[in-house]
N, C-alpha and C positions, 0 to 999 in steps of 0.2 A: 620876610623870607628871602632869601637870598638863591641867586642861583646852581650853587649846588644841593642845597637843599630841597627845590622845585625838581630837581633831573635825580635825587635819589628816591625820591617819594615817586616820579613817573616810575625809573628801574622798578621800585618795590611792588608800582601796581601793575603794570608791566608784567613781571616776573607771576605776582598772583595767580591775576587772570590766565596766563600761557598756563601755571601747574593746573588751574582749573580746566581748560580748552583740553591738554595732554591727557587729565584721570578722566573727564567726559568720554573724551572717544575711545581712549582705552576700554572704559566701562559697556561702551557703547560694542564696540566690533568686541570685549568676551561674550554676551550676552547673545550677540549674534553667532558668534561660533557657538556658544551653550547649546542655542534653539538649534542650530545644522547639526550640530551632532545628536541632540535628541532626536530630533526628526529620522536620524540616520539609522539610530538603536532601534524605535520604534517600529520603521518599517522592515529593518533585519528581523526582529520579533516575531514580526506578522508574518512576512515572509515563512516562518521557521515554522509557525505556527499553522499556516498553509501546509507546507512538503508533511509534516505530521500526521494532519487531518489528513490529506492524500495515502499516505503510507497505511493510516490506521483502514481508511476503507477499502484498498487494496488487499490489506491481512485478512479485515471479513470475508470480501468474497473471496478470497483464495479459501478461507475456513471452511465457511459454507459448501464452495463444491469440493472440497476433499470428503469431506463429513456426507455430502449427500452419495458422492462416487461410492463410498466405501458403505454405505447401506444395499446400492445394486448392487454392490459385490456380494454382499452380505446374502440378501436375497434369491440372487442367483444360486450362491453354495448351498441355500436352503431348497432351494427346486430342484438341485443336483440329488442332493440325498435323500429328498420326498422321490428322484424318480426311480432311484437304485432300489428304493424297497420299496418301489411297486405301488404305492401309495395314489389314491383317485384324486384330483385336485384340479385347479385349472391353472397354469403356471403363468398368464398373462394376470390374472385376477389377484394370483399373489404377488408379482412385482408390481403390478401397477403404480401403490404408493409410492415406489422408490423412485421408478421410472420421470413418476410428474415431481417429484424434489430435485431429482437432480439434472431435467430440463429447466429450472426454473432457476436452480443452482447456476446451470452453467450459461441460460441467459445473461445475467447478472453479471459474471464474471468476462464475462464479454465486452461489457463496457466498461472494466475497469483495470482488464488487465492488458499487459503489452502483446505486440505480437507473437513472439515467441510461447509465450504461456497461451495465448489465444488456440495457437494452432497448437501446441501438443497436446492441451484438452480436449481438441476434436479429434486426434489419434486416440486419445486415451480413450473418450467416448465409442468412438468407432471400435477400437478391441474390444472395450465389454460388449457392445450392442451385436457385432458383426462374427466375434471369433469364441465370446464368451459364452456369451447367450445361447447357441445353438448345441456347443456340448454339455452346460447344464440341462438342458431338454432331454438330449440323447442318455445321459447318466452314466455314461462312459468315465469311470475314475480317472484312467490313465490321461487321457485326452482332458478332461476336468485339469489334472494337476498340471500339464505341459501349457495350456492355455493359459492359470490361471498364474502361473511365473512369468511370460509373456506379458500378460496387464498387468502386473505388479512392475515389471522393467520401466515398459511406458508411465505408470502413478511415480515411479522413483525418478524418473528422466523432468517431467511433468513437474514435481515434487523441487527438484532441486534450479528448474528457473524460475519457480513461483520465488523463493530465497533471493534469487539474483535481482531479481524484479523490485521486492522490500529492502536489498539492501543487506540482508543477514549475511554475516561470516562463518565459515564453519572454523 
C-alpha cells in the first residue's frame, strides 16, 4: 500500500464515522425534541381537560340552584293563590320541600361558584326569602306581581354572571 492510498482509506473512514457521529446526534436531539414536545401536548391536554372538568361542575351547580330557585318560586306562587281563595293549609309545610333543595342548592354553589355569583345568590335568596315570601302569605295580587318582577330582575342579574363565570357569549 502506498501512501496515498493509507491517507484516502483514513479520509474514507474518517468521513464514515463523522456521517455516522452527525445522523447519531441528529437522531438523538429529534427524539428528544419528539419526547418535549409530546410531553408538551400531553400536559396542554390535561390542562384542557382540567378547565373542562371545572367549567362542567360549575354549569351543574349553577343548574342545580337555578332549577331548585325556580321551584320556591314555584311554591311561593302556589301559597299565593291557595291564600287569595281562602284555602286552609299550612304554607311553611307546603314550601318546606323547596326550601330544603334550594338550601342545599345553593350550599353547593358556594363552593364552586366565584364571588360575584356567590353574592348575587345571596340577594337573589334574600328577595325570595325576605320580599317574596311574605306577600305570597299575605295574597295580595298586586304586591305578589311587583315583588315577583323584582326577583326575577335579581334571577336575570344572577343569571347573566352565572354565563360570565362558564364563559358563555351571548
Amino acid at each position: 500500500m502506498t501512501d496515498g492510498s493509507s491517507t484516502a482509506a483514513v479520509l474514507a473512514l474518517v468521513g464514515a464515522l463523522g456521517g455516522v457521529l452527525l445522523t447519531g446526534a441528529m437522531s438523538i436531539g429529534t427524539a428528544a425534541l419528539n419526547q418535549h414536545w409530546s410531553e408538551r401536548s400531553r400536559s396542554r391536554a390535561a390542562d384542557d381537560a382540567g378547565v373542562r372538568a371545572r367549567r362542567d361542575e360549575l354549569r351543574a351547580a349553577c343548574h342545580a340552584y337555578l332549577v331548585a330557585a325556580n321551584r320556591f318560586f314555584q311554591a311561593l306562587e302556589e301559597v299565593s293563590r291557595m291564600t287569595r281563595r281562602g284555602e286552609q293549609f299550612d304554607p311553611t309545610e307546603r314550601t318546606r320541600p323547596a326550601v330544603i333543595a334550594l338550601q342545599d342548592a345553593y350550599l353547593y354553589l358556594t363552593i364552586s361558584a366565584g364571588a360575584q355569583v356567590r353574592e348575587l345568590a345571596q340577594a337573589y335568596n334574600a328577595s325570595q326569602f325576605k320580599d317574596l315570601e311574605p306577600v305570597a302569605y299575605s295574597g295580595d295580587r298586586a304586591a305578589w306581581d311587583e315583588q315577583a318582577k323584582a326577583v326575577n330582575r335579581r334571577r336575570d342579574e344572577l343569571r347573566a354572571a352565572m354565563r360570565a363565570d362558564l364563559g358563555v357569549e351571548d
